[in-house]
C-alpha positions as CSV (number, residue, x, y, z in Angstrom):
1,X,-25.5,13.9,-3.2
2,X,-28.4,15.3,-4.7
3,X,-31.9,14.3,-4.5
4,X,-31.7,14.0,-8.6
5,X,-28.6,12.5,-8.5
6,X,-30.1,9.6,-5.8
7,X,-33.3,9.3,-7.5
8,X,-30.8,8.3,-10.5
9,X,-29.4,5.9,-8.5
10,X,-32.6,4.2,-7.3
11,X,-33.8,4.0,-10.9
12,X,-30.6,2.4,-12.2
13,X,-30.1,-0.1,-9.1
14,X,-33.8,-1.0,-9.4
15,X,-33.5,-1.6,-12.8
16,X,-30.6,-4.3,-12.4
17,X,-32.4,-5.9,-9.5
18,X,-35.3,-6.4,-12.0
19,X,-33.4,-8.0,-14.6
20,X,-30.8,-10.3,-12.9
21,X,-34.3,-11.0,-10.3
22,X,-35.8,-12.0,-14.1
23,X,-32.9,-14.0,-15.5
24,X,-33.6,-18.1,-15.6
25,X,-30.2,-19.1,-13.9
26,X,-27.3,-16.4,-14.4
27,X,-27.8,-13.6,-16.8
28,X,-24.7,-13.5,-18.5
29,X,-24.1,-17.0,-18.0
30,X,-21.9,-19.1,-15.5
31,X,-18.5,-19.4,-17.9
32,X,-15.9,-16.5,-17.2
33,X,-15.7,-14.1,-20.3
34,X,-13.3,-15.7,-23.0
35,X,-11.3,-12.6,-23.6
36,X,-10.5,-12.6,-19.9
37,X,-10.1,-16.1,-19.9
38,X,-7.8,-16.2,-22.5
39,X,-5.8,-13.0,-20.7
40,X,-5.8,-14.3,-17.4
41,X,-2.7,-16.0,-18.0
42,X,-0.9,-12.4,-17.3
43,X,-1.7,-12.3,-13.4
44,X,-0.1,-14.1,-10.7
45,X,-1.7,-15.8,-7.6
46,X,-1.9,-13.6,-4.9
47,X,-2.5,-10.7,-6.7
48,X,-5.1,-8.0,-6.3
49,X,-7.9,-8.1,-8.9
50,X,-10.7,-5.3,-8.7
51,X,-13.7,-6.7,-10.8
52,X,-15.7,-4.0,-11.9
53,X,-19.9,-4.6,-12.5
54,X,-19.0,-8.2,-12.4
55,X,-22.7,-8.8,-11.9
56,X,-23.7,-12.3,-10.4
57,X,-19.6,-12.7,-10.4
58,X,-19.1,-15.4,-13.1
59,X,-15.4,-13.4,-13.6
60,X,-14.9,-12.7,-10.0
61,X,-15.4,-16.2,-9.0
62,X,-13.2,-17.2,-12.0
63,X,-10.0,-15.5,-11.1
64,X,-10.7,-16.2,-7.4
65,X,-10.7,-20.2,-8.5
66,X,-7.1,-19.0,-9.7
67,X,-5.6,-17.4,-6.7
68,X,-6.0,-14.2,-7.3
69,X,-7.3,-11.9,-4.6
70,X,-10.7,-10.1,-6.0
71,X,-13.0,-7.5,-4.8
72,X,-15.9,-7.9,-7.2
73,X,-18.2,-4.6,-7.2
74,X,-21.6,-4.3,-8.7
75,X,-24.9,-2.0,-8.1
76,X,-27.4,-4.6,-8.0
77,X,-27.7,-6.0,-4.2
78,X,-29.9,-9.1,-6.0
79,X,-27.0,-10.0,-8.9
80,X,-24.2,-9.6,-5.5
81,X,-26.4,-11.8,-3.7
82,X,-26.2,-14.8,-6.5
83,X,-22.5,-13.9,-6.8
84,X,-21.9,-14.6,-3.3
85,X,-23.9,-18.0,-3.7
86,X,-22.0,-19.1,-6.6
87,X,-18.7,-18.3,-4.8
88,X,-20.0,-20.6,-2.3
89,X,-21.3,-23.5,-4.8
90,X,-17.7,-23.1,-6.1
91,X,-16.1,-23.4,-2.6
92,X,-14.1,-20.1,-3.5
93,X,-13.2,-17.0,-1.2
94,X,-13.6,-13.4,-2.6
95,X,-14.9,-10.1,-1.6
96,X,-17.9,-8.1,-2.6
97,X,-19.1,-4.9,-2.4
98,X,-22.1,-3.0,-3.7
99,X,-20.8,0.0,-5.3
100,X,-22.4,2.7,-7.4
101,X,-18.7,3.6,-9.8
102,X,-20.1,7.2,-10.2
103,X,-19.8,8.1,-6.8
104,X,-17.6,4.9,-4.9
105,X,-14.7,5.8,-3.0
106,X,-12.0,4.0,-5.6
107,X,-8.7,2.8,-4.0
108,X,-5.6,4.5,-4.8
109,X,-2.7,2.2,-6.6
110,X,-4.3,-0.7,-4.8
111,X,-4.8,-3.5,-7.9
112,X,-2.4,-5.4,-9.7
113,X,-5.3,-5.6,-12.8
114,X,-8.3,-4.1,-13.1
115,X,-11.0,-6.3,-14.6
116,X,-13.9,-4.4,-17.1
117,X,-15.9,-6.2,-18.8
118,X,-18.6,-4.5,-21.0
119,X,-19.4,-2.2,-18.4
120,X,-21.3,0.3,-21.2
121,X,-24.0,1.3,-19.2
122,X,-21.7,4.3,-18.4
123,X,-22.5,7.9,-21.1
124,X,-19.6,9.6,-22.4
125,X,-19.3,12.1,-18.9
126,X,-19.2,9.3,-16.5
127,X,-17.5,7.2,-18.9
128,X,-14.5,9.2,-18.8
129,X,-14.6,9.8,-15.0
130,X,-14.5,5.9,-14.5
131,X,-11.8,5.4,-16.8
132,X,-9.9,8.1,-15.0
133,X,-10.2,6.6,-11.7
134,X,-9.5,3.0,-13.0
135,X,-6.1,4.2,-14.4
136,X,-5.8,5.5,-10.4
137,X,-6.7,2.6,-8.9
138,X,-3.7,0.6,-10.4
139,X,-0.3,-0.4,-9.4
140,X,2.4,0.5,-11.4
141,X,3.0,-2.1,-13.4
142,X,-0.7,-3.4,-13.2
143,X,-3.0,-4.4,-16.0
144,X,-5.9,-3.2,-17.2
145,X,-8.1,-6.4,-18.9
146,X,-11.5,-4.7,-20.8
147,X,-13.6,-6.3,-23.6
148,X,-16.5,-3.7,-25.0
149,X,-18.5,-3.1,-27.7
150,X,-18.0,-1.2,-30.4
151,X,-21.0,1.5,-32.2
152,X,-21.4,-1.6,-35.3
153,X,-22.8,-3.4,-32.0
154,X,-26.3,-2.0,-32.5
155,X,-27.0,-3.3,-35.6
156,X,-26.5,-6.5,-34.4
157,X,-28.6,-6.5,-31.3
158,X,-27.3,-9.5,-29.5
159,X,-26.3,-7.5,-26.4
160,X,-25.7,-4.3,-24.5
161,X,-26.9,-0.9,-24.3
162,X,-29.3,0.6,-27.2
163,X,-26.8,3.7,-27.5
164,X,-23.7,3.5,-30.0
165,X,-22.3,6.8,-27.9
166,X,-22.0,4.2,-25.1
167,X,-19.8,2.2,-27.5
168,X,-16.2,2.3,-27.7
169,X,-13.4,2.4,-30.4
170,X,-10.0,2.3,-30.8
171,X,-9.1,6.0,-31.4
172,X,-11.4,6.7,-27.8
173,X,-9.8,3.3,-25.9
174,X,-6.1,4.9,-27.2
175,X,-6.9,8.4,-26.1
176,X,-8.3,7.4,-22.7
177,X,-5.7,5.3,-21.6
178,X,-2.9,7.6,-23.4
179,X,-0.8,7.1,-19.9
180,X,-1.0,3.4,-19.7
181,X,1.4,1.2,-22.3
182,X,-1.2,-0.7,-24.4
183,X,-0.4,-4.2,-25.0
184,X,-3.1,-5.1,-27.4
185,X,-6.1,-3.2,-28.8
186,X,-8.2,-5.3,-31.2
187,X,-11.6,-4.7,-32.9
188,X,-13.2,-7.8,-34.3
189,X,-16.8,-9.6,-35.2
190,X,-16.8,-12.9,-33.0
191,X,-20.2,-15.0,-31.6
192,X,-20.5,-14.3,-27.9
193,X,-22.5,-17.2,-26.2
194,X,-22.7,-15.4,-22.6
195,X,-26.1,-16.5,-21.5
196,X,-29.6,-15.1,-22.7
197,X,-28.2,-11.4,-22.5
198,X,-25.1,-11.8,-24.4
199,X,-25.5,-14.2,-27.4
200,X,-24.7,-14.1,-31.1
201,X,-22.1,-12.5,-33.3
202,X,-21.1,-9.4,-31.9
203,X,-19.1,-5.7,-32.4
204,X,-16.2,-6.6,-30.0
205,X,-13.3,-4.8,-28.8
206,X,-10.6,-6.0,-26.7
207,X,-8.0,-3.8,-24.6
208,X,-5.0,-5.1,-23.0
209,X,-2.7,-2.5,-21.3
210,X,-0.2,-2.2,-18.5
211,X,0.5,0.6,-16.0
212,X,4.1,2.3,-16.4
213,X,6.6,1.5,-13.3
């Protein structure tokens, strides 16, 4: 790793310690993320669940609450931290680990679903390199579960990153996961009420795809 490439790293971990550190309560909010909610019907207790940024673990801790067996990843040591204590507010068992996704060692055909909730803080380059490697890290037959936004999101302003090529639409979700059988793919405008960070009608799309066996 390169001295660039780590001081890249310090700058982007620092700058998620600073806002979840910030945040009154939980950032995004305590409530799992209704698209998931509503999808979570598709996996089965006892299955492995890899969460990815999930943050101070409001989704991790959700599908833990159902059975499933989660590893919930994030950069921020102070967000893991609050996930951890709200796992054990909750009285509910899952793992964490703090992971940069642009240089993590990703498991091989190790989860059942792969959890990715508006994790847009990833460019185009690094974008596609994490997409890549979720699409390894599933078992045939596993599900991949994201909810992004798409470019209309900026002129909204009620929540993620201030760059529409960080934004995501259907023709780049299709071509991306070309290998995987997609389920669903939906754009719509809905009101996200996702604590101070996510709140107010929002650019939204929804992926729902499967794994071939």
């Amino acid at each position: 790793m390169s001295q660039k490439d780590r001081q890249v790293e310090d700058q982007a971990r620092d700058a998620w310690n600073q806002r979840y550190a910030a945040a009154e309560g939980f950032l995004f909010g305590r409530a799992p993320n209704a698209f998931l909610a509503a999808e979570a019907h598709r996996l089965a207790p006892g299955q492995r669940v890899l969460c990815l940024a999930d943050g101070e673990g409001r989704n991790g801790v959700f599908l833990a609450q159902r059975g499933l067996d989660v590893l919930s990843v994030d950069i921020s040591p102070v967000a893991l931290a609050k996930a951890q204590r709200y796992a054990a507010e909750q009285g509910t068992a899952l793992r964490f680990e703090e992971a940069n996704l642009a240089r993590w060692q990703w498991p091989v055909e190790k989860f059942d679903a792969v959890v990715a909730i508006f994790i847009q803080f990833a460019g185009p380059s690094l974008r596609q390199r994490i997409f890549t490697r979720i699409v390894e890290a599933m078992v045939p037959g596993g599900f991949l579960l994201m909810q992004g936004y798409r470019p209309e999101q900026i002129a909204y302003g009620t929540g993620g990153p201030p760059d529409a090529a960080n934004m995501y639409t259907e023709a780049l979700l299709r071509e991306s996961f070309a290998d995987l059988d997609i389920l669903s793919l939906r754009s719509h405008d809905s009101t996200l009420a996702e604590g101070k960070a996510h709140h107010g009608l929002s650019a939204l799309i929804d992926l729902v795809a499967r794994k071939p066996k």
